[in-house]
C-alpha positions as MATLAB code, in Angstrom:
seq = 'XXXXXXXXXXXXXXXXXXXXXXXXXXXXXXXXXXXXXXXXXXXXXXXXXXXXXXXXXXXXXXXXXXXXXXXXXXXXXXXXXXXXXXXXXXXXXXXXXXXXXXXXXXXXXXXXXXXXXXXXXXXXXXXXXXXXXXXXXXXXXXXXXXXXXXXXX';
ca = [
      35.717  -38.166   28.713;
      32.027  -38.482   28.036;
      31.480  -38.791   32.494;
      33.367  -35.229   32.265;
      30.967  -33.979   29.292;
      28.239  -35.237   31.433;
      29.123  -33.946   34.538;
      29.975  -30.208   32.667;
      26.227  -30.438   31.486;
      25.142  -30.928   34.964;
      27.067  -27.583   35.906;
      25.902  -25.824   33.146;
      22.120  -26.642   34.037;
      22.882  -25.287   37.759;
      24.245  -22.352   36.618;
      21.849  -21.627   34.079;
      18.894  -22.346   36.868;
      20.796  -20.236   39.588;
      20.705  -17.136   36.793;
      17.033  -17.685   35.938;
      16.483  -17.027   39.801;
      18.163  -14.106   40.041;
      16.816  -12.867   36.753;
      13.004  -13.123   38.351;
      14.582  -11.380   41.539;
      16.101   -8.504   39.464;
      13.242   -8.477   37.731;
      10.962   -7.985   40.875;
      13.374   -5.907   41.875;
      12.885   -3.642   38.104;
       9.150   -3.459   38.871;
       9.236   -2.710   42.615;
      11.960    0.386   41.503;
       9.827    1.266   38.762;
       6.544    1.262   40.980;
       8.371    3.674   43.501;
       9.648    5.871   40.864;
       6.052    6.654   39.534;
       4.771    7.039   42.425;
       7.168    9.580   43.489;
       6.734   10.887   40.094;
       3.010   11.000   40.613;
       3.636   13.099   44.347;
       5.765   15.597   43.016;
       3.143   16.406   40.012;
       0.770   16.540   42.684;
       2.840   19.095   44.969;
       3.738   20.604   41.427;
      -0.010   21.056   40.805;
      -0.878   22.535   44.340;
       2.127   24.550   43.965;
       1.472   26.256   40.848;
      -2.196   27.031   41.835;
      -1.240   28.808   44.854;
       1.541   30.744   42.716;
       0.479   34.023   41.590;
       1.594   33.188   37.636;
      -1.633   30.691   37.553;
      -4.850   32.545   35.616;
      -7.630   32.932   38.240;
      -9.736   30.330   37.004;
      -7.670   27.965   37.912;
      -7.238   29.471   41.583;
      -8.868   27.769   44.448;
     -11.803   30.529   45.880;
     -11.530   28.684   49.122;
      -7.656   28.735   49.583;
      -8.107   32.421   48.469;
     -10.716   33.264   51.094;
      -8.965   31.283   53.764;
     -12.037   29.054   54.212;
     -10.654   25.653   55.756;
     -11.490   22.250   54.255;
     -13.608   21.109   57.668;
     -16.084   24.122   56.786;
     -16.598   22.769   52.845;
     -19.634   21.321   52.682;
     -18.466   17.078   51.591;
     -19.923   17.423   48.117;
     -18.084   20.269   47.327;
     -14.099   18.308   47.770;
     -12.667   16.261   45.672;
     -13.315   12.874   47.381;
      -8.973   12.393   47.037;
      -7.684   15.116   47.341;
     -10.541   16.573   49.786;
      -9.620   19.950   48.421;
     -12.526   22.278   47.242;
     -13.476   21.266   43.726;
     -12.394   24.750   41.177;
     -14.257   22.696   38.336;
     -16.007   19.398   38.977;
     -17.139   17.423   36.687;
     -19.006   13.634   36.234;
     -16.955   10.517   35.353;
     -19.350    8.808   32.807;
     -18.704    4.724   33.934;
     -18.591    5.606   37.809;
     -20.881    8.460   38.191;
     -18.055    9.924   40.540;
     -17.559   13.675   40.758;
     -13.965   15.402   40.871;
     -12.120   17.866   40.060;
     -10.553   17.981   36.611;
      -7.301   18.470   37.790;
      -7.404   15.574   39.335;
      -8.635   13.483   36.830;
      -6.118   14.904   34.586;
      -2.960   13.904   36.866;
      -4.930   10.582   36.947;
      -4.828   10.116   32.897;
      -1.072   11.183   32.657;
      -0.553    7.681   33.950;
      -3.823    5.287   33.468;
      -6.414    5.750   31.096;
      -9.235    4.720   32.971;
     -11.727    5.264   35.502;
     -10.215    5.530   39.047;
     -13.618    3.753   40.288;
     -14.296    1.067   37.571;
     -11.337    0.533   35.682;
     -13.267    1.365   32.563;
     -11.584    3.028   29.377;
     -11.479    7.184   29.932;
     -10.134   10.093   28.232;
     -10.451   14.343   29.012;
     -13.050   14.138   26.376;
     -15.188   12.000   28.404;
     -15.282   14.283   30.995;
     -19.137   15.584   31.541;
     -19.245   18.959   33.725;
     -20.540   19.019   36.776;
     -22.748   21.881   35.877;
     -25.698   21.897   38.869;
     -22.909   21.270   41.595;
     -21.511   23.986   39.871;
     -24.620   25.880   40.385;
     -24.529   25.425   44.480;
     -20.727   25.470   44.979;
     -21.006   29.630   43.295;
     -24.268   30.142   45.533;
     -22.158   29.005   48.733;
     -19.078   30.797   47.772;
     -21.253   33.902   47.172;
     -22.728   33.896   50.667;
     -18.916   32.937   52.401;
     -17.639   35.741   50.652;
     -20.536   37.967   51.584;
     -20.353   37.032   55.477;
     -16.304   37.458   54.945;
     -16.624   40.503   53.838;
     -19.433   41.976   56.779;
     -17.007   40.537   59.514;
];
C-alpha cells in the first residue's frame, strides 16, 4: 500500500505541475486580453475626443481653427502639431521632465491611463502642465494671416 501512496504522490505532483503551466499561460493570456482591451479603450477615447471636437455641442475653445478653416495638416508649420497626434495644437503646453510640447488634450488622454511623462517616464499630473504661452504667441499670428489670405481668396 505505501508503493500505491507513493506512486499517487507522483500523480499528484504531475498534475499539480501541468496546472501551474497552464495557470502562467492563462495568465499571459489575462495580460495579453487586458493589454488589447486598453488599447482599444484608449482608440475609441481618442476617436471619442476627435469626435466631440468636430461636433457642434463642443465650446469654441476647444475647436480646432485649422479643421475649421479647412487648412490641411501638410500646410501646419511642424511646431505647431502635436508631435502624436500631428494635429494642430488648440492649446499647447510644456511637459516639465521632457521639455516636450503638446496639446493638452493629449496629455490628458495620456494621464487617464499612466501618470507619467510620455518621454521620460517621470511622475506627471494636469497640474504640472506649464503653457506653452510664446508658441501660443506665433500659432495666433499664423492663424491670423491664414485666415486673412482665406478670407481675400
Amino acid at each position: 500500500m505505501g508503493d500505491e501512496d507513493d506512486e499517487d504522490d507522483e500523480d499528484d505532483d504531475e498534475e499539480m505541475e501541468y496546472s501551474d503551466e497552464e495557470g502562467m499561460h492563462g495568465s499571459e493570456a489575462a495580460q495579453a486580453a487586458l493589454a488589447d482591451a486598453q488599447s482599444a479603450s484608449l482608440e475609441a477615447a481618442t476617436d471619442a475626443h476627435y469626435a466631440a471636437a468636430s461636433g457642434s455641442g463642443v465650446a469654441s475653445a476647444q475647436k480646432n481653427p485649422a479643421d475649421e478653416l479647412g487648412i490641411a495638416a501638410e500646410d501646419i508649420p511642424e511646431e505647431f502639431l502635436d508631435p502624436i497626434t500631428q494635429q494642430y495644437m488648440v492649446e499647447p503646453v510644456v511637459l516639465p521632465s521632457s521639455g516636450a510640447t503638446l496639446d493638452r488634450s493629449t496629455v490628458l488622454r495620456h494621464l487617464r491611463t499612466n501618470p507619467s511623462d510620455p518621454y521620460t517616464q517621470v511622475r506627471l499630473t494636469a497640474q504640472m502642465l506649464q503653457p506653452a504661452t510664446e508658441l501660443r504667441g506665433k500659432m495666433a499670428v499664423w492663424l491670423a494671416g491664414k485666415k486673412a489670405t482665406l478670407g481675400s481668396s
